[in-house]
Kinemage of the C-alpha trace (Angstrom):
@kinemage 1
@onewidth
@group {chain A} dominant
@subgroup {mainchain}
@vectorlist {calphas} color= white
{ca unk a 1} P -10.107 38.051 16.766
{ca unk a 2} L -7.090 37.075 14.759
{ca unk a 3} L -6.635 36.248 11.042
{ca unk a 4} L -3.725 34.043 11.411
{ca unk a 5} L -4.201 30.396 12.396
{ca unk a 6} L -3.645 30.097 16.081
{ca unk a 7} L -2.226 26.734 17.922
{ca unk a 8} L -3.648 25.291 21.244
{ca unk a 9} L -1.163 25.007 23.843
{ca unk a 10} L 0.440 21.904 23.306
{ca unk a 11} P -1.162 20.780 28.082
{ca unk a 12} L -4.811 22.051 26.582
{ca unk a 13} L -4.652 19.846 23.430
{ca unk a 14} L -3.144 17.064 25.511
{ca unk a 15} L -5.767 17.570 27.833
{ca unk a 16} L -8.437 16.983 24.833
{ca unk a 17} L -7.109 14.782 23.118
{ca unk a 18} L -6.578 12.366 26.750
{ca unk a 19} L -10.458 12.012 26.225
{ca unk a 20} L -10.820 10.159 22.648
{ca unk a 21} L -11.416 7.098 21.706
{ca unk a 22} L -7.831 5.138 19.939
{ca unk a 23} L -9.294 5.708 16.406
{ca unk a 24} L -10.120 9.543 17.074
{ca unk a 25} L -6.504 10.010 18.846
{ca unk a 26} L -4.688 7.926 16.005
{ca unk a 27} L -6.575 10.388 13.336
{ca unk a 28} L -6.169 13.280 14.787
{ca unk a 29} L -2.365 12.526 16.055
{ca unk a 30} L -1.952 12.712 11.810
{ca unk a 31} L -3.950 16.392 11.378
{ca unk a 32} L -0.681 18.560 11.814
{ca unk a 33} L 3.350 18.671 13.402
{ca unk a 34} L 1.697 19.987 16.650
{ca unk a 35} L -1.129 17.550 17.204
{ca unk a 36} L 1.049 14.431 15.986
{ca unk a 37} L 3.364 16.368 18.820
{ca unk a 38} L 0.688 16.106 21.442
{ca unk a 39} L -0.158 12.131 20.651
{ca unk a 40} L 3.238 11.577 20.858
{ca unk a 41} L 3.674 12.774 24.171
{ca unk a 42} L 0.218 11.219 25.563
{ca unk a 43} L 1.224 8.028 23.853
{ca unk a 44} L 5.010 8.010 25.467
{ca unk a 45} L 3.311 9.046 28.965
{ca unk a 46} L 0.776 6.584 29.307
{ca unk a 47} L -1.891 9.517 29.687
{ca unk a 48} L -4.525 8.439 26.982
{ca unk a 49} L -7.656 7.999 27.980
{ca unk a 50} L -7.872 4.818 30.564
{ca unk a 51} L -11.369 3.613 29.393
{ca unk a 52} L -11.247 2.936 26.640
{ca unk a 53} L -13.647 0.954 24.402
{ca unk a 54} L -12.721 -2.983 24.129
{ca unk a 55} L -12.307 -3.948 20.278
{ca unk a 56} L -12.691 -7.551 18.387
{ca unk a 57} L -8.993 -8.067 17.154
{ca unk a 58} L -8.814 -10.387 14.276
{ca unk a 59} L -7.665 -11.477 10.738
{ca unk a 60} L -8.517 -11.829 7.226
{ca unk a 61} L -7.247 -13.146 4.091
{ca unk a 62} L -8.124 -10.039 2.341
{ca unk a 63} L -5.848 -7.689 4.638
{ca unk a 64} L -2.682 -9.743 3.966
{ca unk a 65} L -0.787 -12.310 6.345
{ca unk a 66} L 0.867 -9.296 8.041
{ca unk a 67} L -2.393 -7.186 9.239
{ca unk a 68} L -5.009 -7.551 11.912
{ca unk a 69} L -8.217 -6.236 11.793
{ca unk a 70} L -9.862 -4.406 14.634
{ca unk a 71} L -13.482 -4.024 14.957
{ca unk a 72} L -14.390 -0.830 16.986
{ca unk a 73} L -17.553 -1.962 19.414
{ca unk a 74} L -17.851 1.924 19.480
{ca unk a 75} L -18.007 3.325 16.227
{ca unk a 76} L -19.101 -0.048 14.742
{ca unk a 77} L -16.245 0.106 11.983
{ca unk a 78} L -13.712 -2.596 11.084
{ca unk a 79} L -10.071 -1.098 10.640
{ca unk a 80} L -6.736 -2.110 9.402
{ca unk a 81} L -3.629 -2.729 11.335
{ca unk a 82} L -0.195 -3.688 10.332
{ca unk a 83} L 1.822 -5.634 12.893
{ca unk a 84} L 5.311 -7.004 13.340
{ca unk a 85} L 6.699 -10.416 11.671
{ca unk a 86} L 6.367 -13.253 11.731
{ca unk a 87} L 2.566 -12.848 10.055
{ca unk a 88} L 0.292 -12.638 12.810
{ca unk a 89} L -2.081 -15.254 10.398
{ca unk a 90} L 0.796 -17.899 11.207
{ca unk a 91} L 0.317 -17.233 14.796
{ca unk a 92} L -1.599 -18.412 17.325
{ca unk a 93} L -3.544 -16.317 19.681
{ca unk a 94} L -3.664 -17.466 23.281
{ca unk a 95} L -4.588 -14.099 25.233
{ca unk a 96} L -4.988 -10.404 25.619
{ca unk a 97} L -4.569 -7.856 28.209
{ca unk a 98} L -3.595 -4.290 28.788
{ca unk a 99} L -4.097 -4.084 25.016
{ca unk a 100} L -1.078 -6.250 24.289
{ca unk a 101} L -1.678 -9.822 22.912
{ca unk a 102} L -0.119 -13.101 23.441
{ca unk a 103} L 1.264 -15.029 20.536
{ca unk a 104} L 2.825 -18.308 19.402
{ca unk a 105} L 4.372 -18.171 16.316
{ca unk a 106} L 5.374 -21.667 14.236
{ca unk a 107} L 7.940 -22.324 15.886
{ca unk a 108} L 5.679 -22.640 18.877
{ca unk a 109} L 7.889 -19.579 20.560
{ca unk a 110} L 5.634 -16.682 22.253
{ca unk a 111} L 5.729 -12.919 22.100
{ca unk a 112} L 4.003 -10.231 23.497
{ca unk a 113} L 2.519 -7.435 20.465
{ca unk a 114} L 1.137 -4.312 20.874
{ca unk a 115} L -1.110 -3.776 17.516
{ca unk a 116} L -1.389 -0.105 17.756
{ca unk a 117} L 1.829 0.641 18.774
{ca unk a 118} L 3.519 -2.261 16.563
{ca unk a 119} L 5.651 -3.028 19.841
{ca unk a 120} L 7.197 -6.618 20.130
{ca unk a 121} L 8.568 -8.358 23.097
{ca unk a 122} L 10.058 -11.773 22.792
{ca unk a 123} L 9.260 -14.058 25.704
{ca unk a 124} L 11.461 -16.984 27.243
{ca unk a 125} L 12.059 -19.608 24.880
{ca unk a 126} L 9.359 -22.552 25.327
{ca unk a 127} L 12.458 -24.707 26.121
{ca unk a 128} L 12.731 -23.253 29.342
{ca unk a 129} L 9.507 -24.455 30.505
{ca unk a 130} L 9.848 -27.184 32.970
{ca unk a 131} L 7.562 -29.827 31.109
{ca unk a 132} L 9.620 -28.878 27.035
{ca unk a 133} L 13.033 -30.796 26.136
{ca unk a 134} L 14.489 -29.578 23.017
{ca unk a 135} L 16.244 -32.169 20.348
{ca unk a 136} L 18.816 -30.585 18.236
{ca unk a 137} L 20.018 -31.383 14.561
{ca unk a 138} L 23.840 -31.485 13.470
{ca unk a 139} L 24.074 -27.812 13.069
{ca unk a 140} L 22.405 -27.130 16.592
{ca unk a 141} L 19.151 -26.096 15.947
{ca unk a 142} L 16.044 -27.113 17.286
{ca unk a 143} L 14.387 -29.760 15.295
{ca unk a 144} L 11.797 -31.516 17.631
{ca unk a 145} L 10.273 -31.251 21.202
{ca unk a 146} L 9.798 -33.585 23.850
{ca unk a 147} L 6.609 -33.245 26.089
{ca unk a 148} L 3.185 -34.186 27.285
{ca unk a 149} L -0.407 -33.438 25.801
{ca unk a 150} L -3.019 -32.848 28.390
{ca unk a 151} L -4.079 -35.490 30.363
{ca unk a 152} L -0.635 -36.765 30.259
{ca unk a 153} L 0.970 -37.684 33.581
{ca unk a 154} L 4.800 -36.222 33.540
{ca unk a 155} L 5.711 -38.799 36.155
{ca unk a 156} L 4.303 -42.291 34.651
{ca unk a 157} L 3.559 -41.405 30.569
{ca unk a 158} L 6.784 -41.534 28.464
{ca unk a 159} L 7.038 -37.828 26.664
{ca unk a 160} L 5.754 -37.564 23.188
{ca unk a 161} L 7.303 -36.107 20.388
{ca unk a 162} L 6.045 -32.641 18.552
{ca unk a 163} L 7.532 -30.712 15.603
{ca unk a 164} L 8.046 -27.100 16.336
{ca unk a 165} L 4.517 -25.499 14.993
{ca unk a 166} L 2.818 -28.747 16.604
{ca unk a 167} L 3.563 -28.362 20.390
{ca unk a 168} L 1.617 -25.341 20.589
{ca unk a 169} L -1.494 -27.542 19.596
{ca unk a 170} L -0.890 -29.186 22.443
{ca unk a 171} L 0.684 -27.151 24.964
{ca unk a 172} L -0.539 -23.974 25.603
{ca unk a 173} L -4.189 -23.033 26.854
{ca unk a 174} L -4.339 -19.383 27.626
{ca unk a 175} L -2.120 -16.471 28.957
{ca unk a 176} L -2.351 -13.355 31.019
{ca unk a 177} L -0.747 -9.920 32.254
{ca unk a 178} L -0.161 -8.688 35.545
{ca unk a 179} L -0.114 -5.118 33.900
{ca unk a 180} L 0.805 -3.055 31.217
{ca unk a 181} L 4.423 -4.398 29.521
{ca unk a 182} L 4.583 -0.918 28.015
{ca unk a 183} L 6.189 0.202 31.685
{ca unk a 184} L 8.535 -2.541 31.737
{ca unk a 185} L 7.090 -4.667 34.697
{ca unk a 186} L 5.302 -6.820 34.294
{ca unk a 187} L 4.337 -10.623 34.689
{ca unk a 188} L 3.511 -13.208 32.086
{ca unk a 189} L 1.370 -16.087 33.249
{ca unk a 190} L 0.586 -19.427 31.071
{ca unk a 191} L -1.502 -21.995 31.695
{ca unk a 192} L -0.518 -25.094 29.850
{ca unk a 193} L 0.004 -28.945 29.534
{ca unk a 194} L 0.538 -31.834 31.058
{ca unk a 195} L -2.693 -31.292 33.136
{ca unk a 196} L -3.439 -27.488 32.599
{ca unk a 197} L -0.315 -26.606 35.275
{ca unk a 198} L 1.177 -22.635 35.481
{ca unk a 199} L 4.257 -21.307 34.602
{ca unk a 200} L 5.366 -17.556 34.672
{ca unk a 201} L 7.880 -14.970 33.701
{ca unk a 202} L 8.898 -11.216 34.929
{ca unk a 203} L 9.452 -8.974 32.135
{ca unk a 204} L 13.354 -9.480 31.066
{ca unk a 205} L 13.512 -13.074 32.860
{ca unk a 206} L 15.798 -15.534 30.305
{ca unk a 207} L 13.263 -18.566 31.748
{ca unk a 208} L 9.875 -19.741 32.747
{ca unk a 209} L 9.206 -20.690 36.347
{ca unk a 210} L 6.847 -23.129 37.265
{ca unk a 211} L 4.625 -23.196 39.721
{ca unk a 212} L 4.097 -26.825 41.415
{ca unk a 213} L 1.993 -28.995 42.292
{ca unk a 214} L -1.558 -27.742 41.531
{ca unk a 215} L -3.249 -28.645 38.150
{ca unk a 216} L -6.467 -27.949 36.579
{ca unk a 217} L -6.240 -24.532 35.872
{ca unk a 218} L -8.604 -22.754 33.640
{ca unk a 219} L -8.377 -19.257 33.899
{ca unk a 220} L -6.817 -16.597 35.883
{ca unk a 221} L -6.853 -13.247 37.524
{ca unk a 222} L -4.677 -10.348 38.897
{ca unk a 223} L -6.393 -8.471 41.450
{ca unk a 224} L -4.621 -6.277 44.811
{ca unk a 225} L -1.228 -8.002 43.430
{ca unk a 226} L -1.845 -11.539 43.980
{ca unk a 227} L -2.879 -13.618 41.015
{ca unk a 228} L -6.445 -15.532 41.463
{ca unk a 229} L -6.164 -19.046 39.358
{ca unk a 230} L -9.234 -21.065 39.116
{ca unk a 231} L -9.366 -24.785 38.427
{ca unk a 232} L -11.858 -26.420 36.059
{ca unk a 233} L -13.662 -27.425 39.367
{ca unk a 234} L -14.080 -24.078 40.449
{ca unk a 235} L -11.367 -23.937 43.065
{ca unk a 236} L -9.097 -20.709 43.029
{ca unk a 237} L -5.638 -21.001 44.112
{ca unk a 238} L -3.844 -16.955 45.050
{ca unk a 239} L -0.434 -16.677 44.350
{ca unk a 240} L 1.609 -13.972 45.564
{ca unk a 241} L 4.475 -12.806 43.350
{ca unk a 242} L 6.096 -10.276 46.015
{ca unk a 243} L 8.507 -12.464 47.485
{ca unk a 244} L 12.156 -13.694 46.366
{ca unk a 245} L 9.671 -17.118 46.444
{ca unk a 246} L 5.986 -16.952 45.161
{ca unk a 247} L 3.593 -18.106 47.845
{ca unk a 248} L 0.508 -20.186 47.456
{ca unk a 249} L -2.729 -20.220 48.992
{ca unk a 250} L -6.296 -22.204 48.260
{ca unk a 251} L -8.649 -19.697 48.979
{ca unk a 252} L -11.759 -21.711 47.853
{ca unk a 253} L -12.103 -25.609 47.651
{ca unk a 254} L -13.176 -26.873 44.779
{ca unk a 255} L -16.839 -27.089 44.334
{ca unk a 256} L -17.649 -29.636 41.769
{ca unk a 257} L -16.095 -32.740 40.965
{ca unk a 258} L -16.055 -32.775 36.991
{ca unk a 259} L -14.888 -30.949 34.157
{ca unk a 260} L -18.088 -29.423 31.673
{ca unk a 261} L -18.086 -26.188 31.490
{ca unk a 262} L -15.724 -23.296 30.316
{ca unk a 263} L -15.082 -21.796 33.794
{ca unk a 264} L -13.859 -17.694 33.953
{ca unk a 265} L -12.724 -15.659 36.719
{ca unk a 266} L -13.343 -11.730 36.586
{ca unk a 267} L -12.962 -8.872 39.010
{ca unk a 268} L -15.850 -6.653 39.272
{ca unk a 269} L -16.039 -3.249 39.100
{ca unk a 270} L -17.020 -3.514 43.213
{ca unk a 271} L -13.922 -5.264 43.813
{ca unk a 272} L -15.456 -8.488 44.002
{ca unk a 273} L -14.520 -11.552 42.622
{ca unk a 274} L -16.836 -13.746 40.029
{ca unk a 275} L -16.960 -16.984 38.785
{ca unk a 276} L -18.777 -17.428 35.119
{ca unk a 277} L -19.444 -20.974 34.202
{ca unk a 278} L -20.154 -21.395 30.092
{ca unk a 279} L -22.535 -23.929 29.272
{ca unk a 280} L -21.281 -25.089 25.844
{ca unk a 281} L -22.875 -27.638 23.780
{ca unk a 282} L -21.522 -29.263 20.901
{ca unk a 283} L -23.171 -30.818 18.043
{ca unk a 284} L -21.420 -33.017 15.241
{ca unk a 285} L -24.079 -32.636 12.130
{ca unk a 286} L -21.934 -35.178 10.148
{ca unk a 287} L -20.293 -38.012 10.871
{ca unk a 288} L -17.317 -37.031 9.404
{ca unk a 289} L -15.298 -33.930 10.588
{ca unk a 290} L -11.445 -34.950 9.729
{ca unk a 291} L -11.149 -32.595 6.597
{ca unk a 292} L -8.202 -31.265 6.567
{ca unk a 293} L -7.129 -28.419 8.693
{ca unk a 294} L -7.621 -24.931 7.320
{ca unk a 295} L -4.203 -23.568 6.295
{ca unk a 296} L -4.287 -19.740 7.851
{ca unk a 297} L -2.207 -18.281 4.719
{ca unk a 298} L -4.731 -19.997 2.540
{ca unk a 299} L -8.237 -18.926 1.286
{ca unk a 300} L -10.958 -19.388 3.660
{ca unk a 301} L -14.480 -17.654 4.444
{ca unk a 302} L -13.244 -14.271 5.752
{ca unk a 303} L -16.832 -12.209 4.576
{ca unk a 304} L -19.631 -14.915 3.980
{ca unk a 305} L -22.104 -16.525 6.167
{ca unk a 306} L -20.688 -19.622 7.089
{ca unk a 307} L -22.718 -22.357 5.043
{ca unk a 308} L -23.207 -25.626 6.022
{ca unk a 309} L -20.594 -28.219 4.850
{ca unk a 310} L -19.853 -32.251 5.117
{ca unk a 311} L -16.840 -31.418 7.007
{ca unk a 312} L -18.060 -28.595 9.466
{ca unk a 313} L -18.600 -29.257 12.814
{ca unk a 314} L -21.043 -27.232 14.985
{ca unk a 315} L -20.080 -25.530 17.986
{ca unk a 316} L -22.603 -22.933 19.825
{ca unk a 317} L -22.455 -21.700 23.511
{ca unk a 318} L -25.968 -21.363 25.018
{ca unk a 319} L -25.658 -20.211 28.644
{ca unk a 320} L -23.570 -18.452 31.188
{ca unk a 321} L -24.137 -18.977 34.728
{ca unk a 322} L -22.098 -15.998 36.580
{ca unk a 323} L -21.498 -16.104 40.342
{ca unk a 324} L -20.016 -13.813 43.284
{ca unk a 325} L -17.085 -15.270 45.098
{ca unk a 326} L -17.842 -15.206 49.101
{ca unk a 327} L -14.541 -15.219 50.406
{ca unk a 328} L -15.633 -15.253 53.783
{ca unk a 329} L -18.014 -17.836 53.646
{ca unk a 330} L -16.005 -19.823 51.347
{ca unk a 331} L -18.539 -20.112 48.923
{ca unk a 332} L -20.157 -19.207 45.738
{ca unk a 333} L -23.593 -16.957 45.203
{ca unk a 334} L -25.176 -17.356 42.209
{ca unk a 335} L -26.373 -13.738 40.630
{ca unk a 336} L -29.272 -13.492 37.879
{ca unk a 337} L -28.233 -9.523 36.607
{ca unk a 338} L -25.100 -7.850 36.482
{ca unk a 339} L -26.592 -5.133 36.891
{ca unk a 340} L -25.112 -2.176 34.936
{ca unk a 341} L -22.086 -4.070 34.550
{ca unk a 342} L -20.567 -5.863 31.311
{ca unk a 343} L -18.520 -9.035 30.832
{ca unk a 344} L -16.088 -10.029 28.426
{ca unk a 345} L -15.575 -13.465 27.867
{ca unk a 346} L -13.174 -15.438 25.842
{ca unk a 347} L -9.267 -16.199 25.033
{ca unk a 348} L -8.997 -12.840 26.423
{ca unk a 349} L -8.390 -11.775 30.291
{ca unk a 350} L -11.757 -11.784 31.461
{ca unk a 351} L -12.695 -8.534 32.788
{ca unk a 352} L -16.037 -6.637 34.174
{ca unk a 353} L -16.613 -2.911 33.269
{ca unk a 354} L -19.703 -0.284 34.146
{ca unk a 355} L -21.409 0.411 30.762
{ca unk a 356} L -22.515 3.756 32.136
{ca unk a 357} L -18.310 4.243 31.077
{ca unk a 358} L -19.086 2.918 27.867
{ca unk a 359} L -21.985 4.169 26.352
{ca unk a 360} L -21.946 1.913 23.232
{ca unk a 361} L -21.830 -1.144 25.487
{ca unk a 362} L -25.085 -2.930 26.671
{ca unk a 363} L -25.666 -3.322 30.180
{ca unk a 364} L -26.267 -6.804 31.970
{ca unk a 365} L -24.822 -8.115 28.655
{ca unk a 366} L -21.946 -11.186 27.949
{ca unk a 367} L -19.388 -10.174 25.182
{ca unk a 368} L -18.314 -13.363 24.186
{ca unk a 369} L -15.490 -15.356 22.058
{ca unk a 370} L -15.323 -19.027 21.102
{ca unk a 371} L -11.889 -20.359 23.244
{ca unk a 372} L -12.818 -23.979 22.524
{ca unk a 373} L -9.508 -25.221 24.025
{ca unk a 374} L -9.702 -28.113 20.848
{ca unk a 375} L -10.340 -25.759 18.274
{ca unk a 376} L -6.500 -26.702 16.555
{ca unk a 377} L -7.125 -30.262 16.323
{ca unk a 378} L -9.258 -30.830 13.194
{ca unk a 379} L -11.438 -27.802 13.961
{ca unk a 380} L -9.755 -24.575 12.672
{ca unk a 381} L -12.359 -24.511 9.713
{ca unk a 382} L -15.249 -24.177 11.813
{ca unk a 383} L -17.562 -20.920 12.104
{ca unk a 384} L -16.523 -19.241 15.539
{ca unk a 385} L -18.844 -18.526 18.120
{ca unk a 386} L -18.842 -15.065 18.541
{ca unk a 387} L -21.390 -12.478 19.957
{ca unk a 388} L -23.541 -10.767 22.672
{ca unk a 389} L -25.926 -12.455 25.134
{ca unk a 390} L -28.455 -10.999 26.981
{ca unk a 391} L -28.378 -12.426 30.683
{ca unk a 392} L -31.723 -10.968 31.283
{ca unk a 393} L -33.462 -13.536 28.379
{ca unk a 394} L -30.581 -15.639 27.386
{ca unk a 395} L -31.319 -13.950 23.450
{ca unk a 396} L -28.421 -13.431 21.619
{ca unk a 397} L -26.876 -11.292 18.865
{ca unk a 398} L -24.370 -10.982 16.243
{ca unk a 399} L -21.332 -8.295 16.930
{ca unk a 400} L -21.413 -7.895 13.011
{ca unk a 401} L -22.891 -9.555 10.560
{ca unk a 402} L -21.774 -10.666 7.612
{ca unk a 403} L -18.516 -11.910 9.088
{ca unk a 404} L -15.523 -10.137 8.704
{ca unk a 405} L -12.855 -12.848 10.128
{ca unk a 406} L -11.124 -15.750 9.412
{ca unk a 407} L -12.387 -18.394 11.604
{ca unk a 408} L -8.333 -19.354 12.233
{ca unk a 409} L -6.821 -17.545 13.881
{ca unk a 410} L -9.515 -17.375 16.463
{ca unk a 411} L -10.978 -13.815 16.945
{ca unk a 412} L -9.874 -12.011 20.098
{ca unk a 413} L -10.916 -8.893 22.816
{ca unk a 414} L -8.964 -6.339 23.027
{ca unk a 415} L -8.509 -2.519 24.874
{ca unk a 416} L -6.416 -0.416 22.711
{ca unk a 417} L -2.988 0.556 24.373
{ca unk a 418} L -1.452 3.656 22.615
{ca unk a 419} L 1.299 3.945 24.971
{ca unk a 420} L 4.479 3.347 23.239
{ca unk a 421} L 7.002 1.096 24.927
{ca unk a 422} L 10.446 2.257 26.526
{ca unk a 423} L 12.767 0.946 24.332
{ca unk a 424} L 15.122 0.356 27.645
{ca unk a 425} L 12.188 -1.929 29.248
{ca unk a 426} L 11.956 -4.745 27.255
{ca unk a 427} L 13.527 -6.871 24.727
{ca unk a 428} L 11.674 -5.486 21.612
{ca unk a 429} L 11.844 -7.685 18.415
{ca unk a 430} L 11.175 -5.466 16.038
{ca unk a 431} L 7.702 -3.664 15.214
{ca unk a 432} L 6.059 -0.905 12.711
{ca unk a 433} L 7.596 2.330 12.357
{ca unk a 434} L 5.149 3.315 15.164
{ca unk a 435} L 8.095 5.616 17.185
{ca unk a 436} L 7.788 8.306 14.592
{ca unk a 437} L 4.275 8.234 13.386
{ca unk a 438} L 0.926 6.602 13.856
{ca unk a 439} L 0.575 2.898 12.726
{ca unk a 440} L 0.249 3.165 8.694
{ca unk a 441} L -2.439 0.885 9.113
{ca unk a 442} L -4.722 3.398 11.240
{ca unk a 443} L -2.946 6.405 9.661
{ca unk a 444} L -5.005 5.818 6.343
{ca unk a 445} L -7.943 5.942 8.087
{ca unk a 446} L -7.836 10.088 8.406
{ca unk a 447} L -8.780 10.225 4.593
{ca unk a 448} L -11.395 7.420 4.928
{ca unk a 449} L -12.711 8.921 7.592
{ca unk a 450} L -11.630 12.773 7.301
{ca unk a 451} L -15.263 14.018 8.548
{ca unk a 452} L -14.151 12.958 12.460
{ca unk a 453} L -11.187 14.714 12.325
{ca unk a 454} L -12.371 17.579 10.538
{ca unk a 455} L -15.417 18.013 13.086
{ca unk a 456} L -12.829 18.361 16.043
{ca unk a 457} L -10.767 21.365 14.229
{ca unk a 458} L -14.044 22.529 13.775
{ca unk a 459} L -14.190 22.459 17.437
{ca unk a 460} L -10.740 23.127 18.446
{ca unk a 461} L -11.102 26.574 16.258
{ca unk a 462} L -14.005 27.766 17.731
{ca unk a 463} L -12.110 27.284 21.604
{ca unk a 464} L -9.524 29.118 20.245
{ca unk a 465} L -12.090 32.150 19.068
{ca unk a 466} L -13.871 32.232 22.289
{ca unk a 467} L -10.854 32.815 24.296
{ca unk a 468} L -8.952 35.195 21.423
């Protein structure tokens, strides 16, 4: 056996590292020149681990307008990340996928950000979008916006008038992927006012398209290539982005005739589609809930209980009804168990995975985050609804308690993404120093939590022995 240190081959400590968890890799990408060599190369490949563990992306006062945190579902940690300007506690955010979120910033403009990578793309400008007139001032800037709230009708309501942090109030409801933006293509889908309509954008597109004449939307889907939108009425529309012209299809009618609950559309982990219907119920405690709106740069009640206040208003999800889409039949099955399967519910894409993948996740269980679509108006200072229920009993349970987050901006899922972006396939607007060097933000976290790190040299040394 050898004295001298001795170095894994750079393919066998790819190959090990492919299998951790984001922290782990981030930690042990900062050990050493030749395993920050090996995260590099997995990160710039795409060839980290593919399941990863979903994470609770949020912020707080205490970690500085800049950072996010990110609470780790499976080593129950919080941990610090710093992202890209403008502050990511000035921005709104309006979805998450492929471990890239969607913002809107105060000037009610969106970008895509990857918070481990620090990776930025700007999006079309929201004056491209079909339903958005710009007004300019005498140096020609954009002062003001014409458009419609939500039950608005385009074609017999005069446009209103929003400043540029207010439209985004109004406008946008939620936002989705078609796939990872690290590769470069990729779609952007919105769902937004007058009427909950769609509008989307390829990766390097100058514009938004929009996609007449359905309305209604309230959550969306890609699955097989096509896109799978379904209405508040629990219709779903399929929309095929192949073409030089996107084609539409109703695949299922809709199946009630009123608007209640928060309606979700998920794949399976069979390949099946599902509907999940959220059975919210609100409750005003006090008559009077038009305090002022929280101010996200201000002080707020990032790591207390929530107490009950004059101007709080009560908002508390109680039940989620989940059923299988029967695309032959053209109908909908109700299910009582998801088996060993998990949902994960929220501003986020909804998505379906096997918990026997994820061993810290509970089977048969809804992950869930408050996307009360009139949270900005008067209600940003109200306690979130965040947690786990149990479909088997309807119980439910905190994710951590006390809270961590700011209530504004609302918390979000999240899969971690290492992969670093190809500078060449998008139009980056700027981002941490993340090309040379793990995100400082998770870099620290090697001294706070040296012991991980330390226990895989421990292991990495003694593969070495046995084969030396």
């Amino acid at each position: 056996m050898g004295s001298a240190s001795v170095e894994l081959p750079e393919d066998v400590l790819m190959l090990i590292l492919a299998a951790l968890e984001v922290p782990d890799l981030v930690r042990a990408g900062s050990v050493c020149s030749s395993w920050h060599g090996a995260y590099t190369s997995l990160r710039d490949l795409g060839l980290c681990k593919q399941q990863q563990t979903p994470c609770l992306l949020y912020t707080a006062k205490s970690a500085g307008a800049g950072a996010a945190g990110l609470y780790s579902l499976a080593e129950k940690k919080p941990y610090t990340l710093a992202l890209p300007d403008p502050p990511i506690r000035s921005r709104y955010l309006i979805g998450s996928a492929y471990g890239w979120i969607i913002t809107v910033d105060d000037r009610s403009e969106l970008h895509l950000v990857n918070p481990i990578t620090g990776d930025q793309i700007a999006l079309p400008s929201i004056t491209t979008i079909e339903h958005v007139t710009p007004t300019y001032d005498d140096n020609g800037a954009v002062k003001e916006y014409y458009s419609w709230a939500a039950m608005q009708d385009e074609s017999e309501d005069p446009p209103s008038v929003f400043g540029l942090s207010k439209l985004r109030d109004y406008f946008f409801t939620k936002a989705f992927l078609s796939s990872d933006p690290s590769t470069g293509s990729y779609i952007v889908v919105v769902i937004h006012n007058p009427r909950w309509q769609i509008s989307f954008a390829r990766g390097g597109d100058d514009c938004w398209t929009w996609l007449p004449p359905y309305e209604f939307f309230a959550d969306c889907v890609f699955k097989d290539g096509l896109l799978y939108a379904l209405t508040n009425f629990g219709g779903i529309h399929a929309f095929d982005f192949s073409g030089p012209a996107v084609k539409q299809k109703v695949i299922l009618e809709t199946v009630k005739d009123y608007i209640f609950e928060n309606m979700y559309i998920a794949e399976a982990p069979c390949g099946d589609l599902l509907q999940i219907w959220g059975d919210y119920h609100s409750i005003d405690q006090v008559k009077d809930v038009s305090q002022p709106e929280l101010n996200p740069l201000e002080e707020d009640d990032d790591f207390s209980e929530p107490e009950f206040d004059c101007g709080t208003f009560l908002h508390c999800s109680t039940l989620f009804k989940v059923y299988r889409v029967d695309l032959t039949a053209k109908n909908l099955v109700e299910i009582s168990s998801l088996g060993e399967n998990v949902l994960f519910l929220g501003q986020n894409q909804s998505f379906c995975l096997r918990a026997e993948e994820h061993p810290q996740l509970k089977a048969n269980h809804v992950y869930f985050t408050d996307n009360d679509e009139y949270m900005p108006f008067g209600r940003k200072n109200i306690s979130r609804d965040i947690g786990v229920l149990d479909l088997g009993n309807n119980t439910r349970e905190k994710i951590v308690s006390p809270q961590i987050w700011s209530n504004w901006p609302s918390p979000v899922w999240m899969t971690p993404n290492p992969r670093k972006m190809d500078s060449a396939s998008g139009r980056s607007t700027g981002g941490t120093a993340g090309a040379q060097a793990p995100p400082a933000g998770c870099r620290r976290l090697v001294f706070r939590h040296g012991w991980s790190v330390a226990f895989l040299f421990l292991l990495f040394s003694l593969f070495v022995s046995w084969f030396i």
